[in-house]
Wavefront OBJ file of the C-alpha trace (Angstrom):
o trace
v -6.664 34.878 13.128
v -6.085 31.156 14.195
v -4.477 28.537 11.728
v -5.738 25.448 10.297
v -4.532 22.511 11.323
v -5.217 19.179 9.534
v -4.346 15.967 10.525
v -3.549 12.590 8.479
v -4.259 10.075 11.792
v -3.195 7.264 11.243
v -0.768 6.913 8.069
v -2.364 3.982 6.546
v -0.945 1.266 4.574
v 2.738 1.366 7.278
v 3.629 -0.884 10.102
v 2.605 0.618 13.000
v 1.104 4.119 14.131
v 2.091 8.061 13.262
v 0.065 11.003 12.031
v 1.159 14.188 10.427
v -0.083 17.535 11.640
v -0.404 20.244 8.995
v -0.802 23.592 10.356
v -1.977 26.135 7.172
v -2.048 30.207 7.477
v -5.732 31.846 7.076
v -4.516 31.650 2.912
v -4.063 27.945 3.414
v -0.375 28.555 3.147
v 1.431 25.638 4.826
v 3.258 27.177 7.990
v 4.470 23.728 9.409
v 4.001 19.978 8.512
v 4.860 17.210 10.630
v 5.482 13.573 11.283
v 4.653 12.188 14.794
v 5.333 8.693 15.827
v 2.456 8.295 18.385
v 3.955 4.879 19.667
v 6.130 4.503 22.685
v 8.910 1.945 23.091
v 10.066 0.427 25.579
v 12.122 -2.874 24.721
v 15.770 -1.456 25.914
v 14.133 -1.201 29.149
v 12.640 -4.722 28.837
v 15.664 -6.610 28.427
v 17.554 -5.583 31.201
v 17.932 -8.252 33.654
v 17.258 -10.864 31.498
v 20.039 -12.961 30.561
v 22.338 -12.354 26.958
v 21.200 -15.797 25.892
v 17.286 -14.833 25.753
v 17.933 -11.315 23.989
v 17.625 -12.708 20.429
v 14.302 -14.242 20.773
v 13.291 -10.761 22.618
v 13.603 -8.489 20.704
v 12.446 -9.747 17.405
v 8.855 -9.479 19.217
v 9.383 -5.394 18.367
v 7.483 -6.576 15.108
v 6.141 -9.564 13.035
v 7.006 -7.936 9.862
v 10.899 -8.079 9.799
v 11.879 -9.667 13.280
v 14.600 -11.806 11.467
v 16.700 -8.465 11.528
v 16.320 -7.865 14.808
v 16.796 -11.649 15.560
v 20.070 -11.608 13.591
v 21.187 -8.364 14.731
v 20.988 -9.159 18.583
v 22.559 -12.751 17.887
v 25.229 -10.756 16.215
v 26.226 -9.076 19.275
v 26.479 -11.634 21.264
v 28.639 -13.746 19.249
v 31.237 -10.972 20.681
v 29.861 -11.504 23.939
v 30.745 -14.936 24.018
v 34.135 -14.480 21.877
v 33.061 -15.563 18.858
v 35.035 -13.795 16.433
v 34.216 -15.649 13.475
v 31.400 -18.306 12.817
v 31.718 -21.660 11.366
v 30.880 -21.356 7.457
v 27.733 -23.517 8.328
v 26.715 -20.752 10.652
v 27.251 -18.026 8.369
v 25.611 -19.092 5.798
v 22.639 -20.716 7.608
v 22.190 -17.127 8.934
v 22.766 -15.477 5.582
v 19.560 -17.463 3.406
v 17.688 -16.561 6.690
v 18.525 -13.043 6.079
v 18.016 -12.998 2.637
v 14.783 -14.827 3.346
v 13.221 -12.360 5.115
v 14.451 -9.127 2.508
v 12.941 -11.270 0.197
v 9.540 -11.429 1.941
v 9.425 -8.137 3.015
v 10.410 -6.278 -0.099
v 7.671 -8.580 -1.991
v 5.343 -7.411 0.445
v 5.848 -3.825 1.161
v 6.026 -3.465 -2.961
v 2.903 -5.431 -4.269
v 0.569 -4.843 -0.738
v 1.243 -1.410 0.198
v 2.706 0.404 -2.578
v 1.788 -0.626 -5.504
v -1.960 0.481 -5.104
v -0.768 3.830 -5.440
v 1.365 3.019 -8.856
v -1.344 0.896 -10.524
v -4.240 3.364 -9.785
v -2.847 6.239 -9.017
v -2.664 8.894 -6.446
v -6.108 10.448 -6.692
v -7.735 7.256 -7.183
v -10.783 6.056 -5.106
v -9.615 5.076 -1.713
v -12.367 2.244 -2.045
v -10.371 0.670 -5.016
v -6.760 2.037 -3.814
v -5.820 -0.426 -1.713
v -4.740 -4.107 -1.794
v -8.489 -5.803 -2.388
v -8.393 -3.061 -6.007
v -4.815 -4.874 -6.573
v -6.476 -8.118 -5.989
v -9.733 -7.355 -7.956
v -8.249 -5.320 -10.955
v -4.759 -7.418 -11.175
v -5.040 -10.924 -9.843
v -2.143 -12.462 -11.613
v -0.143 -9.421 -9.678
v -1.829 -10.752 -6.184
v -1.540 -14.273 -6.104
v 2.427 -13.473 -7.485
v 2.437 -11.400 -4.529
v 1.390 -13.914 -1.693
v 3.378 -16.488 -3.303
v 6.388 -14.471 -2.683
v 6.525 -13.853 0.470
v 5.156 -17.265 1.027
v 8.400 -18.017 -0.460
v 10.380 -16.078 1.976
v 8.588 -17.167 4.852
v 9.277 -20.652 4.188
v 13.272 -19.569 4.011
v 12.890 -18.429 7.317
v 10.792 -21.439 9.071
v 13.684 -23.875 7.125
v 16.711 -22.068 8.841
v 15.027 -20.109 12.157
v 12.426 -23.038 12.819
v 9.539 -20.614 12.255
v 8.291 -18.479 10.011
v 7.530 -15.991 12.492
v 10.162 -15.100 15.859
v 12.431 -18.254 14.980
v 15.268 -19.205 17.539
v 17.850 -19.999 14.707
v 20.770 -18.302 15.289
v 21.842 -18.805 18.857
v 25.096 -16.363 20.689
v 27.921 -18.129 18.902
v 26.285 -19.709 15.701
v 22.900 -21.464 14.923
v 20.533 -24.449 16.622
v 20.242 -26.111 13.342
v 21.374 -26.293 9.310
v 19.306 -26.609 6.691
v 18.657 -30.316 5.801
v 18.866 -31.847 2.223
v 14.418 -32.167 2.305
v 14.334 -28.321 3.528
v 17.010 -27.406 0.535
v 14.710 -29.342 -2.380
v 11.771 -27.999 -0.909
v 12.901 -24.784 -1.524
v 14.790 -25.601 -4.759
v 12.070 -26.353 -6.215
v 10.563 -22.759 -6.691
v 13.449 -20.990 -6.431
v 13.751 -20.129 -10.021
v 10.392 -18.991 -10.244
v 11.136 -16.694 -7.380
v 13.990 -15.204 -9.615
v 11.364 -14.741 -12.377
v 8.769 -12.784 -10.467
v 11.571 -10.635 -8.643
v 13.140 -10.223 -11.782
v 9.440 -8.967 -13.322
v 8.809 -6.793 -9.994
v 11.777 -4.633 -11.226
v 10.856 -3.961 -14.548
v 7.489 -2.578 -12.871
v 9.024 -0.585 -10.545
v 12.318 0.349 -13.344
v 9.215 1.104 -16.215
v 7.102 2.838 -13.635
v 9.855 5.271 -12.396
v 11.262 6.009 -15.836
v 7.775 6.540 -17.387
v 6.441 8.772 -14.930
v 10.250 10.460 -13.957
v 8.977 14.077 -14.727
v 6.431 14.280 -12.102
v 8.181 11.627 -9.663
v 11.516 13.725 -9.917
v 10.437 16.558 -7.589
v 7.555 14.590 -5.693
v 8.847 14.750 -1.743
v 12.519 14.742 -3.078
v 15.595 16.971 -2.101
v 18.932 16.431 -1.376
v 20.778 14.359 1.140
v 23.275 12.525 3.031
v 22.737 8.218 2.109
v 23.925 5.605 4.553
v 24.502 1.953 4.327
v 26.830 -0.867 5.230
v 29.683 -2.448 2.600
v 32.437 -4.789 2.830
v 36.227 -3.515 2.122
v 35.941 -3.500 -1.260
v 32.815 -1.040 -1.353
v 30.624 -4.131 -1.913
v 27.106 -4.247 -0.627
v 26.330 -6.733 2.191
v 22.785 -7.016 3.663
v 24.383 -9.111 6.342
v 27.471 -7.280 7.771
v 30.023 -5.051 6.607
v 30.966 -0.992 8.302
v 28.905 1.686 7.568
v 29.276 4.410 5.035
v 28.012 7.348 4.980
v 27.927 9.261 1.401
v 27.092 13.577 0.746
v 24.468 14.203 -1.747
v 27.057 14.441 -4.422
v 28.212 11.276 -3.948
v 31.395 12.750 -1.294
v 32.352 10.003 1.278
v 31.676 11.266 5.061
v 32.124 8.088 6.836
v 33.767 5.024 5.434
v 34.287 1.786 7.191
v 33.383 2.447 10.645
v 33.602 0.006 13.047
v 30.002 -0.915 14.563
v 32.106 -0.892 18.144
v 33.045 2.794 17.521
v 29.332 4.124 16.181
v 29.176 6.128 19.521
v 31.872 8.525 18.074
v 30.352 9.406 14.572
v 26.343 9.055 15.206
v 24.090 11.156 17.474
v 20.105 11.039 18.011
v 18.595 14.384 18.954
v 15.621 14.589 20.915
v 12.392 16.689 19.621
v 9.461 17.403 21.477
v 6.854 16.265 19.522
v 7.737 12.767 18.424
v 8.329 9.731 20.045
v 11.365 8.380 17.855
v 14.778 10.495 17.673
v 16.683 11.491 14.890
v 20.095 10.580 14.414
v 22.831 12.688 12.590
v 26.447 12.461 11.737
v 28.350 14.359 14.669
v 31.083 15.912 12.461
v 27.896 17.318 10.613
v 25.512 18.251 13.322
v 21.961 17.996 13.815
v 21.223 20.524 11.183
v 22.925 19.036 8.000
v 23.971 15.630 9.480
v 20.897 13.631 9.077
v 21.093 10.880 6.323
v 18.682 8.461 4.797
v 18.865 4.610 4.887
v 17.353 1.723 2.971
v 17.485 0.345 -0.438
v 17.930 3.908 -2.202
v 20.405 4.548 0.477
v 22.298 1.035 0.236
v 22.650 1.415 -3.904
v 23.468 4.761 -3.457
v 27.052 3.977 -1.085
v 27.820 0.566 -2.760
v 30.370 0.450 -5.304
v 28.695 -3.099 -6.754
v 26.125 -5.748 -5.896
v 28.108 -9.715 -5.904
v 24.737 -11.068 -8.368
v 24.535 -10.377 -11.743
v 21.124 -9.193 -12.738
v 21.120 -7.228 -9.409
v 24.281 -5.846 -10.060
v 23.262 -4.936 -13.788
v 20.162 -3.552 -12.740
v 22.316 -1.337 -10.440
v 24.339 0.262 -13.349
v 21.484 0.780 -15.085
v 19.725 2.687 -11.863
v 23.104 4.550 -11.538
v 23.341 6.264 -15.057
v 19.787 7.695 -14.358
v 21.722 10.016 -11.741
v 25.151 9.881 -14.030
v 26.629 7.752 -11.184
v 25.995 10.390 -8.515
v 23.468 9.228 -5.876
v 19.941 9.673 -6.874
v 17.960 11.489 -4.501
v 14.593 11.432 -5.601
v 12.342 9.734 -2.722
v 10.361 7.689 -5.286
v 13.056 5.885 -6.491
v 13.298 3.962 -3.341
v 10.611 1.667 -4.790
v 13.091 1.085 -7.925
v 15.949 0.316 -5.729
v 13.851 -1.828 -3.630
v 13.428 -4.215 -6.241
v 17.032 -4.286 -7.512
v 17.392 -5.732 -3.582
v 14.600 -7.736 -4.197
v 16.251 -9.710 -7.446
v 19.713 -9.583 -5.529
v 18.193 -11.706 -2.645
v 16.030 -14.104 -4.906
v 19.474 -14.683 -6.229
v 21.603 -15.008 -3.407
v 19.235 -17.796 -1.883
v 19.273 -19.356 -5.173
v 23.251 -19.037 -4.529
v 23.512 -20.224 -0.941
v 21.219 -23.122 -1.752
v 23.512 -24.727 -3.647
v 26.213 -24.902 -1.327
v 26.715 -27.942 0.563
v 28.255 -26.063 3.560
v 24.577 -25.767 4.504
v 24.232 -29.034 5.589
v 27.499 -28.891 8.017
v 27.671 -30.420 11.724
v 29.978 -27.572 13.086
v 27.311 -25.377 14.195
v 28.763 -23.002 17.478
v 31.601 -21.666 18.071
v 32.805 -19.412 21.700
v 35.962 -17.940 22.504
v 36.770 -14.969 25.296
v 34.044 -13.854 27.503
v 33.186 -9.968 26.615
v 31.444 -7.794 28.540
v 30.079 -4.937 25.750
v 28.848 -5.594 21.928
v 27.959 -3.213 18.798
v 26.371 -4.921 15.829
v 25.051 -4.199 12.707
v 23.443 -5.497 9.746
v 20.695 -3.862 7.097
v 17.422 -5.145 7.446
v 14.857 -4.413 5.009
v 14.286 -1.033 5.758
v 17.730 -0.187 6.275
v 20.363 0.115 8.760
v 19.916 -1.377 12.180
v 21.868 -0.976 14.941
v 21.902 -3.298 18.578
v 24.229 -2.086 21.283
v 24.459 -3.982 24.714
v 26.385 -3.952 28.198
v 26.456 -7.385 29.583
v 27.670 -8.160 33.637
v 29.447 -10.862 35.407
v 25.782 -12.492 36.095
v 25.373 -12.880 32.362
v 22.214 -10.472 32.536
v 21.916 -7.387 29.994
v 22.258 -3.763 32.152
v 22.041 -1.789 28.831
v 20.618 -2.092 25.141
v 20.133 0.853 22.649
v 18.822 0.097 19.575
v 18.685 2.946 16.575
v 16.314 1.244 13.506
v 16.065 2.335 9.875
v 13.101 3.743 10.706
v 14.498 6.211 13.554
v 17.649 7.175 10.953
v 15.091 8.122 8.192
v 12.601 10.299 10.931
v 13.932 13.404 9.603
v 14.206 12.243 5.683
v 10.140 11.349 5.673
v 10.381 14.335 7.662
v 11.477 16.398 4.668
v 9.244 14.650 2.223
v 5.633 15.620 4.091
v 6.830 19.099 4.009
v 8.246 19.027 0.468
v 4.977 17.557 -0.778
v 2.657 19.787 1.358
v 4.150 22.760 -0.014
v 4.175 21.438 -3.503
v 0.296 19.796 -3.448
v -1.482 21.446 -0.451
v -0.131 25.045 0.354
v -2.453 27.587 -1.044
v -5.197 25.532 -2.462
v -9.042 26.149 -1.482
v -9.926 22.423 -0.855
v -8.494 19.735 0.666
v -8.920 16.477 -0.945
v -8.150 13.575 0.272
v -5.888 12.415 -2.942
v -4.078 15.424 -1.670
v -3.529 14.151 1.649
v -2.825 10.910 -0.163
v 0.024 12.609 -1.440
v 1.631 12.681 1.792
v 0.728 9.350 2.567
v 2.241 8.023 -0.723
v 5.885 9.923 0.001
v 5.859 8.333 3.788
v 5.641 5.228 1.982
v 8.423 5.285 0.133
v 10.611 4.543 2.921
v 8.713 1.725 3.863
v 8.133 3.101 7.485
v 7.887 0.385 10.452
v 7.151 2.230 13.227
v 6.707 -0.846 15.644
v 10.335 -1.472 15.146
v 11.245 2.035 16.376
v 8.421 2.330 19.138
v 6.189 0.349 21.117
v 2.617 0.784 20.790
v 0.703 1.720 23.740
v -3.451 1.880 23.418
v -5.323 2.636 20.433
v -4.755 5.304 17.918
v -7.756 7.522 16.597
v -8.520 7.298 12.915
v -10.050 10.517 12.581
v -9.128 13.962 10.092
v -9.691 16.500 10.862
v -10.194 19.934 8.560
v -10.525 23.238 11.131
v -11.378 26.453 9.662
v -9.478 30.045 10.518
v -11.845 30.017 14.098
v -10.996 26.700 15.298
v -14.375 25.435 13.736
v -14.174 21.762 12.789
v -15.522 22.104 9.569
v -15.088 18.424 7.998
v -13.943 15.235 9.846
v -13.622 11.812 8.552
v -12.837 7.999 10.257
v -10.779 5.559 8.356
v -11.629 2.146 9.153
l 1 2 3 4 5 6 7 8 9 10 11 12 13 14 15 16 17 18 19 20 21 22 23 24 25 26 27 28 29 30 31 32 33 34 35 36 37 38 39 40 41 42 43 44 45 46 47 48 49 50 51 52 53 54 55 56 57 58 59 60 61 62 63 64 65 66 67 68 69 70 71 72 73 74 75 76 77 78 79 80 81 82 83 84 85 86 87 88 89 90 91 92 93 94 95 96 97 98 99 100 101 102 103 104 105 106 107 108 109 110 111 112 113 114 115 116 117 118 119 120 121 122 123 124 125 126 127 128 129 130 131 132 133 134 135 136 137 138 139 140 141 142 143 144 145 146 147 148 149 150 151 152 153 154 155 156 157 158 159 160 161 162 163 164 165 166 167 168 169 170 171 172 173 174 175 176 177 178 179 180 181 182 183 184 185 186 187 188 189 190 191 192 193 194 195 196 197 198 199 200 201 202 203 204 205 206 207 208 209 210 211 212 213 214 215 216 217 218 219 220 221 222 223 224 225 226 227 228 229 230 231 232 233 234 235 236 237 238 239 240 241 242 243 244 245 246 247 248 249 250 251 252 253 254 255 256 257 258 259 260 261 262 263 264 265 266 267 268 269 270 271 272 273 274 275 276 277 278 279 280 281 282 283 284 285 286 287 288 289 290 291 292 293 294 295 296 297 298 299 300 301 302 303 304 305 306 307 308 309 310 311 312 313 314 315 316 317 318 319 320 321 322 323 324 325 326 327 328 329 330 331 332 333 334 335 336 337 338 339 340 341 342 343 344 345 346 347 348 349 350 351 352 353 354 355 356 357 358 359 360 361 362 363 364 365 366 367 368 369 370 371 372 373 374 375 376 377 378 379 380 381 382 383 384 385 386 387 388 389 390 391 392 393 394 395 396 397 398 399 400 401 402 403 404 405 406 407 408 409 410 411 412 413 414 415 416 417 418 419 420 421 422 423 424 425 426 427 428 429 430 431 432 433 434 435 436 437 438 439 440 441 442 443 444 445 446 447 448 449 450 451 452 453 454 455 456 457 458 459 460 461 462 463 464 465 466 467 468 469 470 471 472 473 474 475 476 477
């Protein structure tokens, strides 16, 4: 007898394009369930030729929704291509409220626009009120709070990258530009209110988790490796630190590895059906290597968060798991909004210091030839790699994104969630396949980051019956 096969195309309510493929016995016992990324990328091949200088502008156009990280993260490698060791404090922390900027904006927006549909109404709910217009119809205050954050964020990144959207503020050695005494009181101005709402967004996401912790617990959960960079001192850093690399139990695999030397400890395997790779820890192997990344990830190997109310919030996350990491997938949007506070906070921070407004803007040293750099965007861990000739033009670039390190973690969770809400039941609903959608989420997925799109994707499921009949199909618009 032939299977079933039904197909979620596309994942809504993501950056950028995948399906799953759910193939079901003639019992409707799941046999296999999938995520494919059904993009193709091609911007390693792009910037070869091209010379160092142009590659941070470049590659930020992999996407519109965090392309400060990828800004930041290919300025960050060539700093060592041009010798520069160490920026000027200007630099730094020009670059820093940029970063911060953008986490802010993001988080706000993947929370209140994407996920939260699925927290205020609930899984099953009516797809015609389960999406951001329902947030916007049934919980206006929540909206316009919502917009006005990542407003906020944006306008962090236009006052230190020069645009809101694929800036040119940090330059290979330093920045174009600090942040002027108008652009600081601009943004002084709602900062605190910024605190507030972040500060509110975590009790939502704490109260939500903790209320509903029975049933969340086991939803697309399971155990697993958790990577993320600190500083010495175990510290997190959104900015730069070496990675670490933590066991389910909280044992340290990797500690303080040097971006240069990320060659020696990570791996990506190659699977047929999917466009993005999955990386693993070498000394582990592909089978019990692979690790997640992001905000549950980055609380999970920090020792402590530098801002209070983040750093309190942290604890508090912490004894739900009696200090060992917590590896239940919807906890991500809990730890999401511990980052979210910790960034409000930091810009609050950084926009108080007068180093901001400093003249010393580039610095350049010796000329090197090869750069590894790495920094923790929204989404988590991103890595830029380049070769660099005598002619100043790029020969080589590899780039491994959070959302390539957590392939095989969202992975885990379709299956863990098909088997626990789809295997063995008569009908297919589409709150079930919600379900699936809902875990996927959780990592905040971009998939334009780790492909390129190439033509358009079909919005069609599919349900096929034990003869290959398509019994049921529906379009999402």
């Amino acid at each position: 007898m032939a299977e079933k096969h039904v197909y979620i195309e596309p994942v809504t309510r993501i950056e950028g394009h995948a399906k799953v493929s759910i193939y079901l016995d003639e019992k409707n016992k799941v046999k296999q369930a999938r995520m494919h990324v059904v993009e193709f990328r091609g911007f390693e091949r792009f910037v070869q030729g091209r010379p160092y200088w142009e590659v941070p502008v470049l590659v930020q156009r992999l996407c519109g929704i965090c392309p400060v990280s990828h800004h930041l993260a290919a300025a960050k490698a060539m700093d060592r291509i041009v010798g520069a060791k160490k920026l000027t404090a200007t630099a730094e922390k020009v670059r820093r409220l940029m970063h911060y900027g953008q986490t802010f904006q993001s988080h706000a927006m993947h929370f209140f626009h994407l996920a939260s549909p699925d927290l205020l109404f609930g899984f099953d709910a009516d797809p015609a009120i389960r999406n951001v217009f329902g947030v916007v119809q049934k919980h206006p205050d929540l909206a316009v709070q919502a917009v006005k954050m990542r407003a906020y964020g944006q306008e962090v990144i236009k006052a230190t990258a020069g645009k809101r959207i694929h800036g040119t503020g940090a330059i290979p050695g330093g920045v174009n530009k600090n942040l002027s005494l108008a652009e600081r009181d601009v943004l002084l101005k709602d900062v605190e209110q910024m605190v507030a709402w972040a500060r509110s967004a975590l009790g939502i996401a704490r109260d939500y988790t903790t209320a509903h912790l029975k049933e969340l617990a086991p939803f697309g959960s399971f155990d697993s490796n958790h990577g993320g960079i600190v500083r010495k001192d175990g510290t997190l850093d959104l900015y730069d630190g070496r990675f670490r690399v933590k066991d389910a139990k909280g044992s340290m695999v990797i500690d303080q590895l040097d971006p240069m030397k990320y060659l020696d400890h990570i791996a990506e395997e190659v699977r047929s059906w999917s466009y993005m790779k999955f990386p693993f820890v070498k000394s582990l192997g592909p089978g019990k290597g692979w690790y997640r990344v992001g905000p549950l990830a980055r609380i999970n190997v920090c020792d402590r968060i530098d801002t209070p109310e983040a750093e309190a919030a942290r604890v508090e996350f912490m004894k739900l798991t009696d200090g060992k990491p917590n590896n239940i997938t919807m906890a991500y949007h809990w730890a999401r909004m511990i980052e979210l506070v910790h960034a409000a906070e930091k810009i609050r921070d950084l926009l108080h210091d007068s180093d901001l407004q400093g003249a010393d803007l580039v610095v350049k040293g010796e000329r090197q030839f090869e750069a590894v750099a790495v920094i923790e965007a929204p989404r988590g861990t991103l890595w830029h790699h380049y070769r660099v000739n005598e002619n100043d033009q790029v020969t080589m670039a590899n780039l491994i994104v959070s959302t390539t390190q957590n392939n095989e973690p969202m992975n885990q969770a379709v299956m863990k969630v098909v088997q626990d809400h789809i295997s063995g039941k008569a009908e297919i609903t589409e709150g079930m396949l919600n379900h699936v959608e809902v875990a996927i989420r959780a990592y905040d997925p971009c998939f334009s980051c780790a492909t390129h799109a190439l033509g358009q994707m079909p919005l069609v499921v599919e349900l096929i019956d034990v003869h290959g009949n398509v019994i049921e199909k529906r379009g999402r618009a």
